[in-house]
N, C-alpha and C positions, 0 to 999 in steps of 0.2 A: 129203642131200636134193637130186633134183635139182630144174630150172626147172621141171618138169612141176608135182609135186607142191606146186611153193612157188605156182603160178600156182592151185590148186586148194584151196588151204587159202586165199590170197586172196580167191577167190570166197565159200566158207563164211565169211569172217568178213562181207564187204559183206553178207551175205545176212541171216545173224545180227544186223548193223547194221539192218539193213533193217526187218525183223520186227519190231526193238525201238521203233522206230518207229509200227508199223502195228496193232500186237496192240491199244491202247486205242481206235482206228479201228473194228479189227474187232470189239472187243467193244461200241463203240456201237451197228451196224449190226446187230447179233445181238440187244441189247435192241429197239431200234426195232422190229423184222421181230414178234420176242414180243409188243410194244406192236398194234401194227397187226392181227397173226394173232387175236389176244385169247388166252383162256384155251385150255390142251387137255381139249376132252369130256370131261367121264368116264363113268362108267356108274353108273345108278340102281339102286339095290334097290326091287322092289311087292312091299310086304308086304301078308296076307291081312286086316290092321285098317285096311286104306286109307292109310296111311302112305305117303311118296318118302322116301328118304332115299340119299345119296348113299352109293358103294360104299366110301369113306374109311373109313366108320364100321365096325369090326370088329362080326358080329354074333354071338352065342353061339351054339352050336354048337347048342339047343334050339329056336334061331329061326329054322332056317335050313330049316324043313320049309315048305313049301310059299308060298315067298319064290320072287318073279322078277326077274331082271335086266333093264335098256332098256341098248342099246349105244346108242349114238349114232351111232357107224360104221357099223354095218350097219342099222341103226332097225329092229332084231328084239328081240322080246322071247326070254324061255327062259326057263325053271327054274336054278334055282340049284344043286340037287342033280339030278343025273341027266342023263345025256346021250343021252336016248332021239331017235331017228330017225324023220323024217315031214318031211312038209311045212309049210312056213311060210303060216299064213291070214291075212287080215284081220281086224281088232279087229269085234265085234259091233256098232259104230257108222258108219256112214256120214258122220255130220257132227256136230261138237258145237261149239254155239254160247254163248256166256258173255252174258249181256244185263245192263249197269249203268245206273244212273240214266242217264249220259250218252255210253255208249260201247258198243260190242260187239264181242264177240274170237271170233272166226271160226277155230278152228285145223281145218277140215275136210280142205283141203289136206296141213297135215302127218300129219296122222290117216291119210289116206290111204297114206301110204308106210311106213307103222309093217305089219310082218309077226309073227304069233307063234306058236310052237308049245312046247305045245300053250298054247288061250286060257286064259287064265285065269279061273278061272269068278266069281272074286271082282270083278273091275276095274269100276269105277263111272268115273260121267263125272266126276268132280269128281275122284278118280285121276288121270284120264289130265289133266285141266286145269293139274291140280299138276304132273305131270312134265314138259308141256309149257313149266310158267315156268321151271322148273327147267333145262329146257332151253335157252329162248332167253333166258336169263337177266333177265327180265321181273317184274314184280312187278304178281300179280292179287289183288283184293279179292273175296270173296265174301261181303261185307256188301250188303246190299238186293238181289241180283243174284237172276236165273233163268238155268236150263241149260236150254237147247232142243237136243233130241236128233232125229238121225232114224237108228233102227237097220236091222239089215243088213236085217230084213226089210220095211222100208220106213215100219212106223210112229213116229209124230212124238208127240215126250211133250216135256214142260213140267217141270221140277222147281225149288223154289227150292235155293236153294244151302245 
């Protein structure tokens, strides 16, 4: 062996030294950064009974007709089955507002960036309020509450929840 290689395996063991050091550092820094990030999105199932349910849940192969996915990534909705082509629209709502005894959740703004194709003809506002806790990981009551809608085409309804 010469001095070359003796100075080079040298190196690998400092480094080796090094690491054994640093790897419980770097795996704090790596939970921290997961702590801080929070959880990673996942993607919702809308099923056609008004149900969110998260995509974790295996669905049977008999329920999966006419079931939609929400990416959270892209805030597109789609069909579950089928990969047909067109453009991405806005939900038939313009705004939907949640009204409680002492509060009101306004999620019109994120409404607004949600795209789908094609709409689902099923989706109610109480739907999209569920996927939206689900989403920002929120917990809403729809005890004594009203939903104030105002849809694409401009008019303003009232529903209890």
């Amino acid at each position: 062996m010469n001095i070359q290689q003796m100075f080079y395996i040298q190196i690998l063991a400092s480094i080796e030294q090094i690491l054994t050091h640093v790897a419980p550092y770097w795996e704090y820094v790596k939970q921290e950064a997961r702590n801080w990030l929070g959880p990673v999105p996942i993607t919702y199932f809308l099923l056609p009974d008004g149900r969110v349910l998260p995509s974790s849940i295996v669905l049977p192969d008999d329920a999966k007709e006419g079931v939609f996915v929400y990416d959270p990534f892209s805030k597109r909705i789609t069909k579950l089955l089928g990969t047909e082509e067109g453009r991405f629209k806005q939900l038939p709502y313009l705004g939907i507002v949640l009204k409680m005894q002492r509060d009101e959740i306004d999620i019109s703004e994120w409404l607004g960036d949600i795209r789908a194709f094609p709409i689902p003809e099923f989706i109610t506002a109480k739907q999209i309020l569920t996927l939206w806790s689900s989403t920002q990981q929120k917990y809403i009551s729809f005890v004594n509450a009203n939903i104030s809608i105002v849809k694409s085409d401009g008019t303003e309804e009232t529903l209890p929840a």
